[in-house]
MMTF fields as JSON, N, C-alpha, C and O atoms, coordinates in Angstrom:
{
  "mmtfVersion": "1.0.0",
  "mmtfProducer": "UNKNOWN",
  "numBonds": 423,
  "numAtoms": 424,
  "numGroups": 106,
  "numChains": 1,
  "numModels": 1,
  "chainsPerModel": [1],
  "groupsPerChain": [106],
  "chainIdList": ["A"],
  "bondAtomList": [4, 2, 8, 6, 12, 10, 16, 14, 20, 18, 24, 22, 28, 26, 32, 30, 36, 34, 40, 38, 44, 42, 48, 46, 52, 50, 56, 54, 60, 58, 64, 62, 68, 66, 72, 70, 76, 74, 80, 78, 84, 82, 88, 86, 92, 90, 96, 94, 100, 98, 104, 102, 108, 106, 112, 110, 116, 114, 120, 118, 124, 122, 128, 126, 132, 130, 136, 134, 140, 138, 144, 142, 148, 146, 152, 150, 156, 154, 160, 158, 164, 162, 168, 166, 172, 170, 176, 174, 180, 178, 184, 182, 188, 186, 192, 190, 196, 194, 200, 198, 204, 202, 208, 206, 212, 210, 216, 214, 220, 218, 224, 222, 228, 226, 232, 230, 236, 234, 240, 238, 244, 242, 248, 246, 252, 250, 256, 254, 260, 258, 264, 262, 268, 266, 272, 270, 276, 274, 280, 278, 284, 282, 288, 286, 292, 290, 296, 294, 300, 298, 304, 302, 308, 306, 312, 310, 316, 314, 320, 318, 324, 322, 328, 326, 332, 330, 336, 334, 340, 338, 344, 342, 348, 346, 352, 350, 356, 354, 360, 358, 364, 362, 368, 366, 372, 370, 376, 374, 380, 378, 384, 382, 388, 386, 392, 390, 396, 394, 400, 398, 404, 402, 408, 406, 412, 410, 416, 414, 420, 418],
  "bondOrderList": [1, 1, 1, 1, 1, 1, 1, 1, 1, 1, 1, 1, 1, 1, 1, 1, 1, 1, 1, 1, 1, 1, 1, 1, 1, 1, 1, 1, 1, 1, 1, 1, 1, 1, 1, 1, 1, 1, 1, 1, 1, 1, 1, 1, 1, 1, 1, 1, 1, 1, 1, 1, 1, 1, 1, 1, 1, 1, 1, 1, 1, 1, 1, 1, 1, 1, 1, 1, 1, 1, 1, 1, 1, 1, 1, 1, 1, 1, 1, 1, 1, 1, 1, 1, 1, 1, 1, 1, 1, 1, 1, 1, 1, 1, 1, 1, 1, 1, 1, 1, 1, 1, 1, 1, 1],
  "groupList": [{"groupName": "UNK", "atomNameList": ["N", "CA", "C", "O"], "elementList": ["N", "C", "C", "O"], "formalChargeList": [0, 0, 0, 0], "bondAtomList": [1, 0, 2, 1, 3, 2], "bondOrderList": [1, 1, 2], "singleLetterCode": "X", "chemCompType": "L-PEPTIDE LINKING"}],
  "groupTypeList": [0, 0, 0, 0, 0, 0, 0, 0, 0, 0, 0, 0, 0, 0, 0, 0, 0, 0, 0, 0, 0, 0, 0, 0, 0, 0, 0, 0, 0, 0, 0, 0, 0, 0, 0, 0, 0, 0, 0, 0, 0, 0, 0, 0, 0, 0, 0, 0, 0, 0, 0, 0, 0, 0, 0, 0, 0, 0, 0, 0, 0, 0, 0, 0, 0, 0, 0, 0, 0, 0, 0, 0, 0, 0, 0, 0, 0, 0, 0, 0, 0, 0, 0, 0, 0, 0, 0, 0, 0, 0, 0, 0, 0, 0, 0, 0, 0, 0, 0, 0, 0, 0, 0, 0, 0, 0],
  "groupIdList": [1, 2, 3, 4, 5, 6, 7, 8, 9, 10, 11, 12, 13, 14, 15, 16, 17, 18, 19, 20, 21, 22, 23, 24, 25, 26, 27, 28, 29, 30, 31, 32, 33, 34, 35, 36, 37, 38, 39, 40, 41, 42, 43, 44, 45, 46, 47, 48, 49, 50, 51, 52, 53, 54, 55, 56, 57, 58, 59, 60, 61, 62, 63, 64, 65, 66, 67, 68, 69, 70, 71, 72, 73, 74, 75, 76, 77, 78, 79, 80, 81, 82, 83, 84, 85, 86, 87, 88, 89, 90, 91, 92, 93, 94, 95, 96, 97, 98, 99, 100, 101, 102, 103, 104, 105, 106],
  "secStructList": [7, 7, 7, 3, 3, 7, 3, 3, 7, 7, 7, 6, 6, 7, 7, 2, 2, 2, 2, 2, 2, 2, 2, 2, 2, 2, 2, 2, 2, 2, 2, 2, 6, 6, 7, 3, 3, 7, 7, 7, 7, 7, 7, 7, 7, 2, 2, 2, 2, 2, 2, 2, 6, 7, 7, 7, 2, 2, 2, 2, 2, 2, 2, 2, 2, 2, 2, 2, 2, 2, 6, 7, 1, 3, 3, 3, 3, 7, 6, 6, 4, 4, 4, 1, 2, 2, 2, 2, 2, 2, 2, 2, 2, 2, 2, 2, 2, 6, 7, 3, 3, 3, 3, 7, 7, 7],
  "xCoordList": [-101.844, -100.862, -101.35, -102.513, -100.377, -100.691, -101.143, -100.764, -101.801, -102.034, -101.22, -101.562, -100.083, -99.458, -100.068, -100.515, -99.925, -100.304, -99.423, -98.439, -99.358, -98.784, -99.563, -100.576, -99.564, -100.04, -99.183, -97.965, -100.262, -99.803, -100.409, -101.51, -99.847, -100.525, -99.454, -98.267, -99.886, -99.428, -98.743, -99.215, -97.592, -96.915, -96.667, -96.597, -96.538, -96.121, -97.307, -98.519, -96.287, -97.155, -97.776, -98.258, -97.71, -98.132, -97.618, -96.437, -98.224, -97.156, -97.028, -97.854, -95.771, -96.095, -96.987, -97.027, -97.827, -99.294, -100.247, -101.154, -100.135, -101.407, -101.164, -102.045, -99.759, -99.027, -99.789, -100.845, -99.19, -99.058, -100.539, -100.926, -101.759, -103.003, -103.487, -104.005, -103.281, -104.062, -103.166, -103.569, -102.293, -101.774, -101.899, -101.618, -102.553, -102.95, -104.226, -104.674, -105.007, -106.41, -106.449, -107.247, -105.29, -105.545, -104.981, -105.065, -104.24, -103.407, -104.867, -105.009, -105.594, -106.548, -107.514, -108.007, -107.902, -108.978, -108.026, -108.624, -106.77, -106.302, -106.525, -107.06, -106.014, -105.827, -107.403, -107.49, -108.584, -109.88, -109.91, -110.191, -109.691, -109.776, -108.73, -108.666, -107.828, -107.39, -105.623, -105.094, -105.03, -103.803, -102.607, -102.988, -101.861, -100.491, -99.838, -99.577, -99.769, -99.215, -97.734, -97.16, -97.225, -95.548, -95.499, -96.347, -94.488, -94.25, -93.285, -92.117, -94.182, -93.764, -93.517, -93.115, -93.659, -93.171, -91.933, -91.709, -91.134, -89.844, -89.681, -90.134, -88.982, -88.71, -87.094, -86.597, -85.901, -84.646, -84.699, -85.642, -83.386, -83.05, -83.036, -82.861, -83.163, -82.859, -81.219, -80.658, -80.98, -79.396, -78.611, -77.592, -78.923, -78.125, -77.709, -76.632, -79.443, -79.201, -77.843, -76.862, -78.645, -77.823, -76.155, -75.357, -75.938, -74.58, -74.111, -72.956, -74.78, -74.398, -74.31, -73.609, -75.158, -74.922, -76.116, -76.351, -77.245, -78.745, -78.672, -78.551, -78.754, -78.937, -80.784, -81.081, -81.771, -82.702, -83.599, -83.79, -84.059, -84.497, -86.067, -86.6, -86.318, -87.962, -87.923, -88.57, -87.149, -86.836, -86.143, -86.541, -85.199, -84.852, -86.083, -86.324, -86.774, -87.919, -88.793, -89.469, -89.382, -90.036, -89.247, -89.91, -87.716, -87.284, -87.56, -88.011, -87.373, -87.875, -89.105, -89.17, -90.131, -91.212, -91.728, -92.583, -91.277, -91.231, -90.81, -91.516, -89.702, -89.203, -89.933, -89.831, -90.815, -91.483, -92.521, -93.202, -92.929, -94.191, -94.014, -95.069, -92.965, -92.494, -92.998, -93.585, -92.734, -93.143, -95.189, -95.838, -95.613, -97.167, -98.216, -97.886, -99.309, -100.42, -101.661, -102.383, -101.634, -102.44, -101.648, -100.623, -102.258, -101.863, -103.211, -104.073, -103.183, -104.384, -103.526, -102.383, -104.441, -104.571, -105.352, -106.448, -104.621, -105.36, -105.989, -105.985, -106.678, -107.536, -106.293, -105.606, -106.355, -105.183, -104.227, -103.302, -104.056, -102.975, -102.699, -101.708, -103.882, -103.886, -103.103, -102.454, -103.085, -102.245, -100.68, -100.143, -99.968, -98.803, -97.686, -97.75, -97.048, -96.127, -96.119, -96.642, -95.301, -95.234, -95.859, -95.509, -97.075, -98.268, -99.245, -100.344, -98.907, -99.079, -98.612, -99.187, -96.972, -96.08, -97.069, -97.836, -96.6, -97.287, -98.437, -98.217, -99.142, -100.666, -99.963, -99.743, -99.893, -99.522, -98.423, -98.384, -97.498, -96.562, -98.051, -98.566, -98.353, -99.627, -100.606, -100.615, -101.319, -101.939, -100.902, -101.022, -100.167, -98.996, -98.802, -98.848, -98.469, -98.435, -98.992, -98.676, -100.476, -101.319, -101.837, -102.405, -101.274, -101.687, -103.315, -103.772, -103.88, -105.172, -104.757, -103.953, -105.851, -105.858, -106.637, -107.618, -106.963, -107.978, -107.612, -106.491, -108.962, -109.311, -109.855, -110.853, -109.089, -109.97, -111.402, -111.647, -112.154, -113.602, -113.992, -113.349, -115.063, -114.676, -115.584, -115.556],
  "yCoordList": [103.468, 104.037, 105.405, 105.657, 106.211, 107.522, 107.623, 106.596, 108.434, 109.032, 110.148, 111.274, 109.982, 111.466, 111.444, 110.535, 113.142, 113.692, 114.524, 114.665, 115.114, 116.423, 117.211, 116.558, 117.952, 119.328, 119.543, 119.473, 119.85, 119.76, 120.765, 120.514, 122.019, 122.984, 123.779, 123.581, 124.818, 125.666, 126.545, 126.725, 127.071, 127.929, 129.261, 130.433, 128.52, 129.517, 130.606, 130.388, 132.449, 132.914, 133.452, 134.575, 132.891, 132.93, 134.379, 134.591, 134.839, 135.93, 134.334, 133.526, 134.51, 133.384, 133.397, 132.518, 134.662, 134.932, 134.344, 133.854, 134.306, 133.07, 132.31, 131.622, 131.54, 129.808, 129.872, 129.281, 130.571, 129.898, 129.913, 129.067, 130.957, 130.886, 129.498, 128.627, 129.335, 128.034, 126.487, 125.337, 126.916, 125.743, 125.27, 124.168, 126.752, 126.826, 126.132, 125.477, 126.344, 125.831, 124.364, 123.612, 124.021, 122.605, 121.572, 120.357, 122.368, 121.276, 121.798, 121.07, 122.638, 122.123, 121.276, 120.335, 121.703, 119.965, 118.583, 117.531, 118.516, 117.26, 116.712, 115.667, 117.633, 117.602, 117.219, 116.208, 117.788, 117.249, 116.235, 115.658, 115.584, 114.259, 113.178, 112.01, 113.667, 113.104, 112.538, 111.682, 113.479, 113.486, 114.195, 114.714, 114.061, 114.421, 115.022, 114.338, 116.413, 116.778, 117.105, 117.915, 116.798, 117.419, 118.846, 119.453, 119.105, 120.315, 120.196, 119.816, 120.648, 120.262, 121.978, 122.29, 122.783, 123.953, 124.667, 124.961, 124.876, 124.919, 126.002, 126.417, 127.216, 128.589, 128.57, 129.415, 127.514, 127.744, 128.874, 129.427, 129.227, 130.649, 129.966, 128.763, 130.293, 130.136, 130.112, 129.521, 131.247, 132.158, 130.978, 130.447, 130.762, 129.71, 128.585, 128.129, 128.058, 126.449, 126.328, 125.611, 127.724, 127.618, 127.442, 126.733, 128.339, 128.21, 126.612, 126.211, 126.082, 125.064, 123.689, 122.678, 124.045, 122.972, 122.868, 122.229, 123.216, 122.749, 123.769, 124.991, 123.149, 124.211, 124.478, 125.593, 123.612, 123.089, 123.21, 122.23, 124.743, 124.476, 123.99, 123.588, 124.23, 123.593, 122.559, 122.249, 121.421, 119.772, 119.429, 118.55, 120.373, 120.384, 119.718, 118.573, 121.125, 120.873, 120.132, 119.927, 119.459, 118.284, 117.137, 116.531, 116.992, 115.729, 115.652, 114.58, 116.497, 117.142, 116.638, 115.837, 116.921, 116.936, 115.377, 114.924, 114.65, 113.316, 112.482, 111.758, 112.851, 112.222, 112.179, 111.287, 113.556, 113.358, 112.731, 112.521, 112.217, 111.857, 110.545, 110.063, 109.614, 108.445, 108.044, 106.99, 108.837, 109.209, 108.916, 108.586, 109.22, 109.821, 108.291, 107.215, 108.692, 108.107, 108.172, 107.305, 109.516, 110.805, 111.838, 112.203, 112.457, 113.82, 114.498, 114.048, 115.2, 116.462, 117.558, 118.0, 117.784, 118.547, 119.955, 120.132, 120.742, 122.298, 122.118, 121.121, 123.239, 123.237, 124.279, 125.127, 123.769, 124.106, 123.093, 123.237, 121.905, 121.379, 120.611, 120.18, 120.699, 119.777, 120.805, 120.34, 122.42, 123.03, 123.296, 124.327, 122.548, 122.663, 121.256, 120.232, 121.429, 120.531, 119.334, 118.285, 120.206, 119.527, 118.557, 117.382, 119.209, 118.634, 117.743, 117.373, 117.533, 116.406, 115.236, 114.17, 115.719, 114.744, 113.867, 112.904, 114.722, 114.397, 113.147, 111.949, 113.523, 113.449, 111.555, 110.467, 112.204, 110.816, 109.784, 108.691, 110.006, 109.367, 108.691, 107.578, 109.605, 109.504, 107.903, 106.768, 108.379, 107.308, 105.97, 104.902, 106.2, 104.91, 103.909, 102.713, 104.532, 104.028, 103.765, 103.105, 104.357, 103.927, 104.315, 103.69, 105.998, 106.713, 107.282, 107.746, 107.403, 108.039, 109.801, 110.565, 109.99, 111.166, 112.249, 111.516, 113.238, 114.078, 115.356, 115.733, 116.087, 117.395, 118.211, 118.037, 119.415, 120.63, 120.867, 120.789, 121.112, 121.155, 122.796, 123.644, 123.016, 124.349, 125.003, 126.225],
  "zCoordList": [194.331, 193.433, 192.955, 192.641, 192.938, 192.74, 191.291, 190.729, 190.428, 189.03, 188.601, 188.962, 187.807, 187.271, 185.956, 185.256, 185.768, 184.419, 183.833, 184.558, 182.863, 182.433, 181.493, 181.243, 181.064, 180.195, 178.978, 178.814, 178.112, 176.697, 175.987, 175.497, 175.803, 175.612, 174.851, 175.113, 173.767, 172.395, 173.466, 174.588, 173.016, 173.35, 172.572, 172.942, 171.106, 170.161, 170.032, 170.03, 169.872, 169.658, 171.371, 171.514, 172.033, 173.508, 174.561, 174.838, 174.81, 176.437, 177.706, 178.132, 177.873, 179.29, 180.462, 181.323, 180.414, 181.296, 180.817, 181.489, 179.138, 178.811, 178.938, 179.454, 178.644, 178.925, 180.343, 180.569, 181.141, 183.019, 183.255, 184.06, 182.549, 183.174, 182.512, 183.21, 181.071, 180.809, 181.491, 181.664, 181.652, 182.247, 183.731, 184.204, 184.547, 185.941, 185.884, 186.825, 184.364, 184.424, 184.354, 184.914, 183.443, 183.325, 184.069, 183.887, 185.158, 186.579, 187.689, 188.671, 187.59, 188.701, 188.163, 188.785, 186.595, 186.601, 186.55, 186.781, 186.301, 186.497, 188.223, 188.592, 188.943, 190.628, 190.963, 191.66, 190.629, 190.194, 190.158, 191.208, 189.173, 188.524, 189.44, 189.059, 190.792, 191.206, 191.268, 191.977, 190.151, 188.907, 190.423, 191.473, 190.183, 190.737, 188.921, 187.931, 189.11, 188.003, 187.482, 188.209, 186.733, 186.471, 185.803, 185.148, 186.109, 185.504, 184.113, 184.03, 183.082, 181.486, 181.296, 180.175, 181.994, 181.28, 181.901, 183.075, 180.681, 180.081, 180.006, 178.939, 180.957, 180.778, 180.755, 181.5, 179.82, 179.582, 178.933, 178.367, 179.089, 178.133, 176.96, 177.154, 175.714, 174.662, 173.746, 172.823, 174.802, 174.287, 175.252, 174.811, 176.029, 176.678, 176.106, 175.724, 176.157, 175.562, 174.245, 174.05, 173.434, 172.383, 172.641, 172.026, 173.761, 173.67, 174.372, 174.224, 174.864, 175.632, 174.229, 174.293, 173.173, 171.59, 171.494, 170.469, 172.127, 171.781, 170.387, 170.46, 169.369, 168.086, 167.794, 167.365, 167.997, 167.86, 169.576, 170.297, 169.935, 170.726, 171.29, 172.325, 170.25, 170.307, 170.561, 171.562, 169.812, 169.388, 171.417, 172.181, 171.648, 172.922, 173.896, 174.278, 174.105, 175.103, 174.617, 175.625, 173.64, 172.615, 173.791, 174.633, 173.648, 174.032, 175.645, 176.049, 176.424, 177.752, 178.021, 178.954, 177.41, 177.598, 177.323, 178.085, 176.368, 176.103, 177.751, 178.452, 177.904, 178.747, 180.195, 181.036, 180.281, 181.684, 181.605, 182.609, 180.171, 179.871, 180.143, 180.555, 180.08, 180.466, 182.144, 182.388, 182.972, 183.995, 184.199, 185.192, 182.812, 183.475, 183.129, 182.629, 183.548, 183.018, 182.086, 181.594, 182.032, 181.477, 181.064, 181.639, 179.767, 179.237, 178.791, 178.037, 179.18, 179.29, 178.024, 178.143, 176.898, 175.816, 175.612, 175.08, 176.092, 175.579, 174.592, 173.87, 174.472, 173.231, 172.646, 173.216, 171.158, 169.688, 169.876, 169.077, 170.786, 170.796, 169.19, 168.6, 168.951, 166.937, 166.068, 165.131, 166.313, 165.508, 166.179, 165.772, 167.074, 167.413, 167.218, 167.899, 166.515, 166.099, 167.626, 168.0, 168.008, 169.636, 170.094, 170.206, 170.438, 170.785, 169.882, 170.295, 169.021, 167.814, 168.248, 168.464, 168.398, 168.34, 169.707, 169.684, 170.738, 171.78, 171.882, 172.058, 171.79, 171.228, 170.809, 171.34, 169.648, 168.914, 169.517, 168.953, 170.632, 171.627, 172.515, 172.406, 173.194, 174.554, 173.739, 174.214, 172.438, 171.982, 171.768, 172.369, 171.06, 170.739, 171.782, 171.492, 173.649, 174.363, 175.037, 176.026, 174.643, 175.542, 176.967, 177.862, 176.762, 177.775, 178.446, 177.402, 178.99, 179.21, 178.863, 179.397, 177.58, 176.613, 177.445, 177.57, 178.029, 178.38, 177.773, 177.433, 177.672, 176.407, 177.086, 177.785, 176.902, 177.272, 176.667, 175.463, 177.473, 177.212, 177.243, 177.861, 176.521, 176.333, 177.334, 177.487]
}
């Protein structure tokens, strides 16, 4: 049986060159470790969603990101993921159910 993971990493505040490099870093130590990874990052328009009724787009990709996590076995945590709402939530879903937790090491 295969191992999926996903990535859980701060956005806010971010250029998407730092998102995509730390998130490039942390799908090759998962692939390392043996992980088949998903793709948790979320480049919707904003102006879109909005018009489509997403009023709440953070909470949007929050529910997104939940949902692929259903999918995994593992979630791998950037380092700052403790100061991002998100990734709290996260965090605290991953433990609840009993996911395998892994941490960026510095």
């Amino acid at each position: 049986m295969k191992k999926i993971a996903m990535v859980s990493q701060t956005m806010r505040g971010k250029t998407e060159q730092e998102i995509l490099q730390t998130r490039e870093k942390a799908v090759t130590t998962l692939i390392e470790k043996g992980y088949e990874v998903l793709n948790t990052y979320f480049d919707d328009d904003e102006q879109d969603l909005k018009q489509k009724g997403f009023e709440n787009v953070p909470l949007y990709h929050l529910a997104k990101s939940l949902e692929e996590m259903s999918k995994c076995h593992a979630v791998y945590f950037c380092k700052g993921w403790e100061n991002a709402r998100g990734c709290k939530i996260e965090h605290e879903t991953a433990k609840a159910y009993g996911l395998n937790m892994i941490y960026e090491k510095d």
